[in-house]
N, C-alpha and C positions, 0 to 999 in steps of 0.2 A: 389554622391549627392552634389549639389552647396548650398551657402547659404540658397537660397530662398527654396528649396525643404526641408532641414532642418528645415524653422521655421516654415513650413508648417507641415511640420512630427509631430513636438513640439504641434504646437497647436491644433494640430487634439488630438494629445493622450490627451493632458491637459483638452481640453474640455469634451472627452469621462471621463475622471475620475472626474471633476468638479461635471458632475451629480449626484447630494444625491442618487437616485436607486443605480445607477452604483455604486457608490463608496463604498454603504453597501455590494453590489455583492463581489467588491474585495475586502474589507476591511475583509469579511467574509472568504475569500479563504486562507489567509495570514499564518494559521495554518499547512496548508499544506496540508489539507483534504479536498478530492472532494465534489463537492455536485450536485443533483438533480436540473432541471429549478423549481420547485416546489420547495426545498427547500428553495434556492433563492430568489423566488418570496416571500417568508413568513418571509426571512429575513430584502429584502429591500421595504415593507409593500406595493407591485403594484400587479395586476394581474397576472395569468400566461402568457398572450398574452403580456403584458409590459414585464414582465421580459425577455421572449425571444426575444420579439426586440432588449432589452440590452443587453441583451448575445449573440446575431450576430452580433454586431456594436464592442464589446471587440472582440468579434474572428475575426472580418476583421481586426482588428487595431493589434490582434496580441499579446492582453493584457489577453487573456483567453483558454486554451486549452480542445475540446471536447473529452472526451474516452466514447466509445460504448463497453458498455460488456453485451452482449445477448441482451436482452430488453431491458435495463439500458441504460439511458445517462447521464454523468455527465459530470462536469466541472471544471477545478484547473484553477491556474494563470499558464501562459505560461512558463513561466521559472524561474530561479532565479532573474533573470534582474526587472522582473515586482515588485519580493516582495519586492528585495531591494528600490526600487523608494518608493513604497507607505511606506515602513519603515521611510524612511528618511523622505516621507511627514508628516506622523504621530508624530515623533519627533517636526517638526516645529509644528503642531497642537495641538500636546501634548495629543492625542486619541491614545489609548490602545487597539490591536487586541484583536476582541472574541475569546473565546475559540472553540474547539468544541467538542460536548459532546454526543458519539453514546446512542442510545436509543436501540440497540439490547437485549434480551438476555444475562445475565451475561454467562451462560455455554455456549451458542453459540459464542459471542464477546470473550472468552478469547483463545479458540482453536476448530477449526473444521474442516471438510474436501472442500473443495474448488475445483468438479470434482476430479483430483487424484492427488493433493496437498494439504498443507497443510495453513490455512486460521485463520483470528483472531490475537488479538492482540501478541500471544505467535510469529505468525508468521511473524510480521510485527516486533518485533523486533529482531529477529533471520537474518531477512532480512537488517534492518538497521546497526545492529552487521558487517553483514560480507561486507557491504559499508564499512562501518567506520574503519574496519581492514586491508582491501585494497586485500581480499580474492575473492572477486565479482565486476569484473570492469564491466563498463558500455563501451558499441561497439559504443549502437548507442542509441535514444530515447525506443527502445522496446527490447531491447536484451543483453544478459551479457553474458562474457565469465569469466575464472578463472586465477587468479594469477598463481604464483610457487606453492606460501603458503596456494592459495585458493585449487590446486589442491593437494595438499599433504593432508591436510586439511578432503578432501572429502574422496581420497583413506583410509585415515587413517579410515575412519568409516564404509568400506568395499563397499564404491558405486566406480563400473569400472566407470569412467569416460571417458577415452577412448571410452568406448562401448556406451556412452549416444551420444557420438558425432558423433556415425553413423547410429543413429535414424532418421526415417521419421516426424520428428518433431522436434522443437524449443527445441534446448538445453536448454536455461538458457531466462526467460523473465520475466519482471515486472506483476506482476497480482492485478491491483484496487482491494483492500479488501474492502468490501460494508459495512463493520459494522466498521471500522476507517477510512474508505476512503483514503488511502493511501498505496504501494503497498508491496505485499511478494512474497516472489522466486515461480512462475509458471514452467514450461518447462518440460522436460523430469530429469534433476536436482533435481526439486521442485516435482516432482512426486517417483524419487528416495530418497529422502531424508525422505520420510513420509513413504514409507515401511520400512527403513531403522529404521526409530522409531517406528514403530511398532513390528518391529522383535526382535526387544532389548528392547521391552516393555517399552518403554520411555513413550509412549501413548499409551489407549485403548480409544475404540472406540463403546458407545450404539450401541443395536440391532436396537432400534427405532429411534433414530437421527444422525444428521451428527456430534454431539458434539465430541469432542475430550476430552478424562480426562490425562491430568497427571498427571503421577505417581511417587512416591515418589526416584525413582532410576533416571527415566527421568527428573526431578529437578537437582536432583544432577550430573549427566552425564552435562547437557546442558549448569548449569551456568560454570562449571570447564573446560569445553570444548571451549566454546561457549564465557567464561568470560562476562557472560550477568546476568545484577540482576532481575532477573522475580519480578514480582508481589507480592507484601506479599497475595495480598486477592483472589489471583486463587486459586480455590481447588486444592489439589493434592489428588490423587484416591491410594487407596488402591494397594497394589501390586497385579502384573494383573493373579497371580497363582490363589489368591482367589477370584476370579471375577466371578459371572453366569452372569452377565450382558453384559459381551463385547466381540467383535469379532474382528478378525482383518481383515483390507478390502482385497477383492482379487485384486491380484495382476493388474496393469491396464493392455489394449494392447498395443503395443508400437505403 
């Protein structure tokens, strides 16, 4: 890229982020949690049809990334690149990213089933833990593979890992949790790991919903394991001996 296509590049983003809409879009993304064209639009105060104009003009420029999950479409900032800029911008302006605040369900938003993984925020940071350990590397944008330590790790808790890798499906992949918007261990992995608590009664699981409870051994198991500080104000469920209420899921197909 020569000078002039560079200050071309410059001012094309700078203008796209200049926009008051736009810039509530991305300044709202900054958290690190996806959101709806709808949500969006209710944050940077324009219609639905303005806000998707704005949210095609960031994802041509490269400044917003689209994930489809079933009917769902949402939207983050592109990379780490885009939050750093608008970070630095925000210093110079001296504005303070919003927060973001799930409206789900307290029993559903803390642990639940996600098809045949494990979903909510117990799971989002179970998922960040084993980033942050260096247990769960990233391959590529949608896919993870395991360390030494990630796979020691795993055998330790009696899942073949070896055997998950010659599944007709996606070992290890990022999964959009819809109630933090941000993602937890999906894959053949992420489907092993939630039998795997459930057979050790770490969670139970209602008859009538997809809520997850844990339980007071699966606390203790997960922080010690896991060396993660759960939540003071999640329930932890009774041990799952004296349960009429729960079941454990069957096993998925592979």
């Amino acid at each position: 890229m020569n000078a002039e296509q560079h200050d071309i590049g410059v001012s094309q983003v700078a203008a796209a982020i200049a926009e008051p809409a736009r810039t509530k879009i991305l300044c709202s993304l900054m958290d690190g949690h996806a959101r709806t064209s709808t949500e969006l639009a209710t944050i940077a105060e324009v219609s639905a049809s303005t806000a998707s104009a704005h949210l095609a003009k960031l994802k041509e420029l490269a400044l917003v990334r689209l994930h489809v999950q079933g009917r769902h479409r949402y939207y983050s900032l592109a990379d780490k690149r885009v939050a750093q800029a608008l970070e630095a911008l925000m210093v110079i302006g001296q504005n303070a990213a919003p927060t973001f605040n799930p409206r789900t369900p307290d029993r559903l938003q803390f642990a639940r089933t996600c098809y045949d993984h494990m979903a909510g925020t117990l799971a989002v940071l179970l998922h960040d833990r084993m980033i942050e350990a260096g247990w769960l590397l990233e391959t590529d944008e949608q896919a993870y593979r395991l360390s030494d330590s990630g796979e020691a790790l795993f055998e330790g808790l009696g899942i073949d890992v070896k055997d998950l890798g010659t599944l007709r499906r996606r070992f290890a992949c990022p999964c959009l949790d819809w109630s933090m918007r941000r993602p937890h261990l999906g894959g053949a992995l992420g489907a092993a790991f939630l039998q795997m608590a459930i057979k050790r009664k770490w969670v139970t699981q209602d008859l009538d919903s997809r809520a997850l409870a844990l339980t007071a051994l699966g606390r203790k198991e997960l922080s010690s394991r896991f060396v993660v500080e759960l939540p003071v104000q999640a329930a932890t469920a009774p041990p799952a001996s004296t349960e009429t209420r729960r079941r454990a899921i069957a096993s998925p197909a592979a």
